[in-house]
N, CA, C and O atoms as CSV, one atom per row, in Angstrom:
chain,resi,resn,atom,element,x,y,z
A,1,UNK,N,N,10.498,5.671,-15.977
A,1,UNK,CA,C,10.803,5.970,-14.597
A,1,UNK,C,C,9.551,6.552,-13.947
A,1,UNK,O,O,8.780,7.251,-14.605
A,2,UNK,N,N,9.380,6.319,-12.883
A,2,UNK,CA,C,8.071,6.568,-11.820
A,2,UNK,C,C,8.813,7.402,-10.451
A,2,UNK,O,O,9.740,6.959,-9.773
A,3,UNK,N,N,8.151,8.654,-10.283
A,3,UNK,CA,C,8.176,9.120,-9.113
A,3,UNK,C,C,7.672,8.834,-7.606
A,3,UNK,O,O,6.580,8.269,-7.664
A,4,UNK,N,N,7.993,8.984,-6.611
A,4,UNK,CA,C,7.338,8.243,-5.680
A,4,UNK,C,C,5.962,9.045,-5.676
A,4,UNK,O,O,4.815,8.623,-5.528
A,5,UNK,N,N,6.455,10.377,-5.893
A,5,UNK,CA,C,4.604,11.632,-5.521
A,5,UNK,C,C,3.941,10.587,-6.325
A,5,UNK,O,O,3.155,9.943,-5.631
A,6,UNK,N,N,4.005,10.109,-7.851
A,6,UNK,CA,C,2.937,9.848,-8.649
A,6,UNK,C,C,2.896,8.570,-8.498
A,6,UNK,O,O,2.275,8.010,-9.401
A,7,UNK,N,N,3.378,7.801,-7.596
A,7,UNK,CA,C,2.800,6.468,-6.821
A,7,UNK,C,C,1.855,6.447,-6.034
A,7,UNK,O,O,0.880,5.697,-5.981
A,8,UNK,N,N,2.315,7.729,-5.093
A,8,UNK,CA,C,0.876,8.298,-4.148
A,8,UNK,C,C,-0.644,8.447,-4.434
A,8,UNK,O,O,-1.616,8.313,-3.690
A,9,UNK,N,N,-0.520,8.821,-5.970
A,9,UNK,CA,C,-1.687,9.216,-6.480
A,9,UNK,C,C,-2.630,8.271,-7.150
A,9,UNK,O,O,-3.296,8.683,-8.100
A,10,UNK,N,N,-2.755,6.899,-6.688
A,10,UNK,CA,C,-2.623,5.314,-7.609
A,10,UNK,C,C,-3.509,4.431,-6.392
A,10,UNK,O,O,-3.143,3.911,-5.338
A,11,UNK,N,N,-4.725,4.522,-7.014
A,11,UNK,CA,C,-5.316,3.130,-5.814
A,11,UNK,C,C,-4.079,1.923,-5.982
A,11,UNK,O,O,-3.185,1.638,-6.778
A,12,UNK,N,N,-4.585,1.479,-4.836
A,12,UNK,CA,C,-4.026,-0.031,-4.511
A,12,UNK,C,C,-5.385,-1.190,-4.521
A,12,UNK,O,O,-6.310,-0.970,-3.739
A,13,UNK,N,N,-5.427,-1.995,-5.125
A,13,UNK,CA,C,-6.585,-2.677,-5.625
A,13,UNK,C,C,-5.797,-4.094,-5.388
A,13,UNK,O,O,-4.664,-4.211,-5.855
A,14,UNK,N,N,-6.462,-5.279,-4.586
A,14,UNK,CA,C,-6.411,-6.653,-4.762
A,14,UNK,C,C,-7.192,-7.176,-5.494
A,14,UNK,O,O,-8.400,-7.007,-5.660
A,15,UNK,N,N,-5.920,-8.336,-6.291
A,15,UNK,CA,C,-6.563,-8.485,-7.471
A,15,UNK,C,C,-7.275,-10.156,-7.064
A,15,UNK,O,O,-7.448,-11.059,-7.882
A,16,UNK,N,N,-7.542,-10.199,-5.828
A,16,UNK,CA,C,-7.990,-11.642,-5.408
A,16,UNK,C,C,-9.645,-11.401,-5.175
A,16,UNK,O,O,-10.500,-12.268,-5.354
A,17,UNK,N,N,-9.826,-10.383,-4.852
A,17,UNK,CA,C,-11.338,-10.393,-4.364
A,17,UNK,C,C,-11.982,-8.555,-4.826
A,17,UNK,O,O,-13.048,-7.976,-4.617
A,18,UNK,N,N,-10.567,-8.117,-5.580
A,18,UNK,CA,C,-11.035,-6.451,-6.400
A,18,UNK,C,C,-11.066,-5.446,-4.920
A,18,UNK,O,O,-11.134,-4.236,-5.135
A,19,UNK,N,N,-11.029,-5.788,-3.799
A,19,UNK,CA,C,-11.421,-4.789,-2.660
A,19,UNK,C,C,-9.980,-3.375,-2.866
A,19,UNK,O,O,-8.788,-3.576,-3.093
A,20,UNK,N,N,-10.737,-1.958,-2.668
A,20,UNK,CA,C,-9.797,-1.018,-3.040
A,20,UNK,C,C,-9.418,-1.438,-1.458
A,20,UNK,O,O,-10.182,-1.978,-0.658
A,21,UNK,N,N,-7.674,-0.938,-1.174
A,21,UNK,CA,C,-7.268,-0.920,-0.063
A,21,UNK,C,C,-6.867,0.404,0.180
A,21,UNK,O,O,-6.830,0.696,1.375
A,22,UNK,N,N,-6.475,1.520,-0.823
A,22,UNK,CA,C,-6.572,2.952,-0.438
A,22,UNK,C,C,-5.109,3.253,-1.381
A,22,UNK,O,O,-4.726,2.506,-2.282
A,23,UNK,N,N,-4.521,4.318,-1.012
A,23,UNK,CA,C,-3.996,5.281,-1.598
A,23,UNK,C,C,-2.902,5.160,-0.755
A,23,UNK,O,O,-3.139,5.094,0.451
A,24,UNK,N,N,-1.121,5.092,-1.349
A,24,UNK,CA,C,0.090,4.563,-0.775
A,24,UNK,C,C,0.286,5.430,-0.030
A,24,UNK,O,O,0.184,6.493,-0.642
A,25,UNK,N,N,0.687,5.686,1.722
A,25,UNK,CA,C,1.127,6.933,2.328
A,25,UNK,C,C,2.503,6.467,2.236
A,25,UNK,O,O,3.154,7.479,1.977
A,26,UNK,N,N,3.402,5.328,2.323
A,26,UNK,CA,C,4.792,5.606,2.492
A,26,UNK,C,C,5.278,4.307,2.250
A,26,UNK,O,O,4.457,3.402,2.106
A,27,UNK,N,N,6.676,4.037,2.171
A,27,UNK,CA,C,7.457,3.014,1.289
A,27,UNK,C,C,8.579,2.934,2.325
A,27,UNK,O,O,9.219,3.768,2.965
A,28,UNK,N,N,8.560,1.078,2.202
A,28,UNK,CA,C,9.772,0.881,2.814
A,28,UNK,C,C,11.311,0.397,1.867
A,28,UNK,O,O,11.403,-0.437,0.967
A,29,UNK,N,N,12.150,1.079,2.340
A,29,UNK,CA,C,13.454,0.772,0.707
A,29,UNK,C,C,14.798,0.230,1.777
A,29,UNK,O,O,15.001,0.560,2.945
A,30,UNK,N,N,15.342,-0.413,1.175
A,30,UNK,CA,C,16.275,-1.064,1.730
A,30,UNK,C,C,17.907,-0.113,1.502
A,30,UNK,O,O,18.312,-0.145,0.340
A,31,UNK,N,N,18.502,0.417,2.175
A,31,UNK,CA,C,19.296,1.563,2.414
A,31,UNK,C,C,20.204,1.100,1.678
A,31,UNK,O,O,20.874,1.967,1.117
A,32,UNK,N,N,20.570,-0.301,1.399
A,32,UNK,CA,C,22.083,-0.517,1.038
A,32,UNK,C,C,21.706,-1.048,-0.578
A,32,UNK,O,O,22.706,-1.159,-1.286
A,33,UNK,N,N,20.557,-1.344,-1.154
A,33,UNK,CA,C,20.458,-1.342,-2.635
A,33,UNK,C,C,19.241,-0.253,-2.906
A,33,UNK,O,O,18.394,-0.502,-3.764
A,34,UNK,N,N,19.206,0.706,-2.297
A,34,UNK,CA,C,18.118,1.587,-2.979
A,34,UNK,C,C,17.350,0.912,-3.366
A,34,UNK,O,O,17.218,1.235,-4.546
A,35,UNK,N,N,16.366,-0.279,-3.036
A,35,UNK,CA,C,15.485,-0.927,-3.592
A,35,UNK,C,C,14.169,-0.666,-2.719
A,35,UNK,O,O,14.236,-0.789,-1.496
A,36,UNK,N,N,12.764,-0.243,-3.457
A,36,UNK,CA,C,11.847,-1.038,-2.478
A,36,UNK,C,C,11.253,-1.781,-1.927
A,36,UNK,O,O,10.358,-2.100,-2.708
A,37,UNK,N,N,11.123,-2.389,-0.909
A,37,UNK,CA,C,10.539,-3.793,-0.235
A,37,UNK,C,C,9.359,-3.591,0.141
A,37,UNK,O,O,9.085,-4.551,0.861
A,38,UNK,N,N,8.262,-2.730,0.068
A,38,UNK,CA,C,7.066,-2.846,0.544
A,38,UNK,C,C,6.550,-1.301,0.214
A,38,UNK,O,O,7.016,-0.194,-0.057
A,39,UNK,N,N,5.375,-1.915,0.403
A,39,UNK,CA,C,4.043,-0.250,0.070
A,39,UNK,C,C,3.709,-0.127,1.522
A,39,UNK,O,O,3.728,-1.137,2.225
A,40,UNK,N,N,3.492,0.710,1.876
A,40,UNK,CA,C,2.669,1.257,3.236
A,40,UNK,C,C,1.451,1.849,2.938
A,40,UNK,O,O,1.485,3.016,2.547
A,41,UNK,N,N,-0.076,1.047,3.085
A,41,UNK,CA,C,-1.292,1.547,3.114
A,41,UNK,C,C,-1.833,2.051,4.514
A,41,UNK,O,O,-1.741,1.287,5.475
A,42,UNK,N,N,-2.338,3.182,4.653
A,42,UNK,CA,C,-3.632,3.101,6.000
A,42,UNK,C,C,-4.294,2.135,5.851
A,42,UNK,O,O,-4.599,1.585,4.793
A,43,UNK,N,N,-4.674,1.750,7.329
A,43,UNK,CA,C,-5.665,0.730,7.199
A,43,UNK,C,C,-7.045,1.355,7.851
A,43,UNK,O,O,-7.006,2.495,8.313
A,44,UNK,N,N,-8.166,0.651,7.877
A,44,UNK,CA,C,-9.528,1.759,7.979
A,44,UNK,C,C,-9.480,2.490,9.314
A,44,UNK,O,O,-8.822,2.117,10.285
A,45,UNK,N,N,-10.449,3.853,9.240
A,45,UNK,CA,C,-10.129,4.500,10.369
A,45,UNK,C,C,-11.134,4.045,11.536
A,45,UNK,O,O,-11.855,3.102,11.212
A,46,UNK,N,N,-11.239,4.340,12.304
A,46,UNK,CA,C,-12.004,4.282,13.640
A,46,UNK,C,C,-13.013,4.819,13.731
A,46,UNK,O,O,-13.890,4.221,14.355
A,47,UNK,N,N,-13.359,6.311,13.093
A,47,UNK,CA,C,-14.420,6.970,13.255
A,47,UNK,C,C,-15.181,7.432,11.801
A,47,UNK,O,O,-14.727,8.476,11.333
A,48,UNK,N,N,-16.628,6.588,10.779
A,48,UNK,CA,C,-16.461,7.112,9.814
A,48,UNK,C,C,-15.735,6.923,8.373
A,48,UNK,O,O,-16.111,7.302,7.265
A,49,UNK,N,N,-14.410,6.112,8.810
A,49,UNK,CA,C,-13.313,5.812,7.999
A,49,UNK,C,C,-12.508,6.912,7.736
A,49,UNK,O,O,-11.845,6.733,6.714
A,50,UNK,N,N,-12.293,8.111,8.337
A,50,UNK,CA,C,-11.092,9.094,8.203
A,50,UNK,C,C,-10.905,9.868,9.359
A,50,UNK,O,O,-10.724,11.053,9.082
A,51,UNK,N,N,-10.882,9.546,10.861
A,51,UNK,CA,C,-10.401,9.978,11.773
A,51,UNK,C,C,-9.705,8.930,12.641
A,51,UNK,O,O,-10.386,8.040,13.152
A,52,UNK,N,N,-8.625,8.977,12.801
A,52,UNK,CA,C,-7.791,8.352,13.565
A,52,UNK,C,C,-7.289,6.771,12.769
A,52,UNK,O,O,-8.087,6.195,12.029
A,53,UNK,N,N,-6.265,6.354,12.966
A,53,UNK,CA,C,-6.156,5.043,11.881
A,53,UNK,C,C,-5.354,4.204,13.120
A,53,UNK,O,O,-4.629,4.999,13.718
A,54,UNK,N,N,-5.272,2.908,13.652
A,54,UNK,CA,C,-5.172,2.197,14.371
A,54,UNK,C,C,-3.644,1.182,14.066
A,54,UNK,O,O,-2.704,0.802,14.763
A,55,UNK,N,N,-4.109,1.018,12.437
A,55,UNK,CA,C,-3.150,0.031,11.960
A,55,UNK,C,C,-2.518,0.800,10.353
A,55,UNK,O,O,-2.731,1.917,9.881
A,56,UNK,N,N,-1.916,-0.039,9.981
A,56,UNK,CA,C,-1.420,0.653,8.583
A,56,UNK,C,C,-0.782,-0.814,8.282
A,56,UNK,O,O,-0.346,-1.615,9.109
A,57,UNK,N,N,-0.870,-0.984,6.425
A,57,UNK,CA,C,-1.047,-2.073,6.044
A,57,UNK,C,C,0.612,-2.737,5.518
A,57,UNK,O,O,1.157,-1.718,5.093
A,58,UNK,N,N,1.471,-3.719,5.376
A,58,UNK,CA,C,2.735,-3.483,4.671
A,58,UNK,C,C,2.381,-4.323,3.439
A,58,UNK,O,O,1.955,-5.462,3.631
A,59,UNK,N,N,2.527,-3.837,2.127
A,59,UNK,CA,C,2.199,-4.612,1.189
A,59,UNK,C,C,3.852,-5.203,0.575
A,59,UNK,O,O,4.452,-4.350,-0.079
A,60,UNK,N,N,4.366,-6.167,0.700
A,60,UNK,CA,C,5.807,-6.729,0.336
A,60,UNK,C,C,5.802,-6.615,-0.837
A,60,UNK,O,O,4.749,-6.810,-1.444
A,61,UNK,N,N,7.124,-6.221,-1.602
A,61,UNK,CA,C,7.025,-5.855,-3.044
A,61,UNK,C,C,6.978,-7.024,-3.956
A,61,UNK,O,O,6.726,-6.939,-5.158
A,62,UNK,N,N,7.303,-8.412,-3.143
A,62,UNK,CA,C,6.825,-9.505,-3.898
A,62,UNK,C,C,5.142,-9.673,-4.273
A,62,UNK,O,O,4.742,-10.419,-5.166
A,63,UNK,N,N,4.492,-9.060,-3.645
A,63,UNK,CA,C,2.714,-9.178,-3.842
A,63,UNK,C,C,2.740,-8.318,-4.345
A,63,UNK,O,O,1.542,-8.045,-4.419
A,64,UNK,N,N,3.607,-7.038,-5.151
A,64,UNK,CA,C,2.772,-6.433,-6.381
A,64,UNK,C,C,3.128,-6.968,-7.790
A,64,UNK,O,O,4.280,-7.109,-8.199
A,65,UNK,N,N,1.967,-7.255,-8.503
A,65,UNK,CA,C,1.647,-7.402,-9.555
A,65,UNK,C,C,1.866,-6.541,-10.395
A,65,UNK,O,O,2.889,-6.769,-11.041
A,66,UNK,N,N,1.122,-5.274,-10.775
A,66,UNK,CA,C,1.178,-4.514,-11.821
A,66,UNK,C,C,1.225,-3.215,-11.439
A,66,UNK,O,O,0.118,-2.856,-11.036
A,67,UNK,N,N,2.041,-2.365,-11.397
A,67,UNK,CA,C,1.753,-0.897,-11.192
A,67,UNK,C,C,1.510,0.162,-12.691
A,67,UNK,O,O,2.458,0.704,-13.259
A,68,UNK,N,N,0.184,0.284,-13.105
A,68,UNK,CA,C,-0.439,0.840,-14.013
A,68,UNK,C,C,-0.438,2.342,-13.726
A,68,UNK,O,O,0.039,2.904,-12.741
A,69,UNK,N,N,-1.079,2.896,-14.802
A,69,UNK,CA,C,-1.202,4.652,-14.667
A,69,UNK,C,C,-2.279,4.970,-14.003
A,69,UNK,O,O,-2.549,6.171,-14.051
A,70,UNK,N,N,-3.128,4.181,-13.279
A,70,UNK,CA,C,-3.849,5.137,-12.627
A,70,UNK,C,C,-4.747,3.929,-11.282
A,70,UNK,O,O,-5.775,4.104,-10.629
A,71,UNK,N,N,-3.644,2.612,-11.339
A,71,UNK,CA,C,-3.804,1.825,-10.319
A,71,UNK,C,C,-2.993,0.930,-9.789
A,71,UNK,O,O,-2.788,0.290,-10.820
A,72,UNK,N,N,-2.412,0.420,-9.033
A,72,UNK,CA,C,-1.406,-0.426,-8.231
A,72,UNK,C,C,-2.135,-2.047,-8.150
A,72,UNK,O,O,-2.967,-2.068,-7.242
A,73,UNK,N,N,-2.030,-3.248,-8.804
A,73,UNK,CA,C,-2.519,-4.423,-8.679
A,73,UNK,C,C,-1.765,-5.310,-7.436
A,73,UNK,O,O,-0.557,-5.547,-7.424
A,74,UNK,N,N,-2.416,-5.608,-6.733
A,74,UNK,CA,C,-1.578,-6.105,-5.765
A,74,UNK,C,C,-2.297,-7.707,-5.296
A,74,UNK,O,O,-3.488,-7.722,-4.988
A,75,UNK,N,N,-1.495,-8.991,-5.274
A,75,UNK,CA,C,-2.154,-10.164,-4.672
A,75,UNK,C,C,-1.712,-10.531,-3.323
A,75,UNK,O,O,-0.640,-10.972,-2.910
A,76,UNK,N,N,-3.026,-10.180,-2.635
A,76,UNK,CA,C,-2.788,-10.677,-1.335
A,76,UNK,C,C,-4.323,-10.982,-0.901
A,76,UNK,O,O,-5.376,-10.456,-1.261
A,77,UNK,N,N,-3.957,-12.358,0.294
A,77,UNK,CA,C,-5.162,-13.215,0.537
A,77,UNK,C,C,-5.644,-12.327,1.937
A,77,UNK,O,O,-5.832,-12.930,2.994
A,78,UNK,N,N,-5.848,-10.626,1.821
A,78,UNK,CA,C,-6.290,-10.079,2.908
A,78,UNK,C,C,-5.206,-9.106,3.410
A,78,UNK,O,O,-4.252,-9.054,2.634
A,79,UNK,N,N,-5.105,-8.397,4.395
A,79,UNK,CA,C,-4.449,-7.388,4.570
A,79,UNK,C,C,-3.116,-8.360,5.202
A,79,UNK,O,O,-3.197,-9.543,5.531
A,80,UNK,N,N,-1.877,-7.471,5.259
A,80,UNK,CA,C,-0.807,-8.020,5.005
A,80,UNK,C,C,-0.279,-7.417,6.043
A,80,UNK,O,O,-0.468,-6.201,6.056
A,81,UNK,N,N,0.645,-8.092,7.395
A,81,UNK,CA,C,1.341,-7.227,8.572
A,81,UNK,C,C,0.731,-5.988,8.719
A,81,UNK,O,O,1.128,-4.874,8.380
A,82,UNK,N,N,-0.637,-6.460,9.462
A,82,UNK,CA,C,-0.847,-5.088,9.996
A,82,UNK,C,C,-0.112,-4.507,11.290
A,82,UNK,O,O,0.355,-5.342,12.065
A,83,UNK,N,N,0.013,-3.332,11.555
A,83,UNK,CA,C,0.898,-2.980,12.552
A,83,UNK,C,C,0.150,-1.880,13.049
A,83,UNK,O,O,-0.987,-1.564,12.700
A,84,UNK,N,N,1.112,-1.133,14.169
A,84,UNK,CA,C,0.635,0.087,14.519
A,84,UNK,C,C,0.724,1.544,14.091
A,84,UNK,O,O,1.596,2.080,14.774
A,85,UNK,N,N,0.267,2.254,13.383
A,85,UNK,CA,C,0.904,3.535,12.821
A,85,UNK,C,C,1.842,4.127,13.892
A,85,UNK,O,O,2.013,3.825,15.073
A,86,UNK,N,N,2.532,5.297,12.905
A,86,UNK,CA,C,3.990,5.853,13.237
A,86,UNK,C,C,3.090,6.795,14.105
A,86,UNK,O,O,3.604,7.676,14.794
């Protein structure tokens, strides 16, 4: 069993081209099977890369691959529904 804190703590790495995509801020779960359907990454910041964030990434739980002890494998051909942060 896996906690969500110690999901947090887990690069997210594509395993198509190795680029780190960052560190999970939040998860989307489907209310009526307690299941999760997606990772929520920041996507890069605006100033620097850590002031202000524009977009945030949805990684679908069908594109993860492997969730290891100290990294998240994920296949995707580039960032995935980017959107607007909360």
């Amino acid at each position: 069993m896996v906690r969500a804190s110690d999901l947090r703590m887990r690069d997210v790495v594509n395993v198509l081209d190795g680029t780190r995509l960052g560190l999970i801020s939040d998860f989307e779960m489907d209310l009526e099977t307690g299941k999760v359907t997606a990772f929520i990454v920041p996507g890069p910041g605006r100033f620097l890369g850590f002031i202000g964030r524009e977009v945030e990434y949805v990684i679908p739980w069908e594109r993860i691959k492997k969730i290891g002890t100290d990294v998240i494998l994920v296949d995707i051909p580039g960032y995935t529904d980017p959107r607007p942060s909360r």
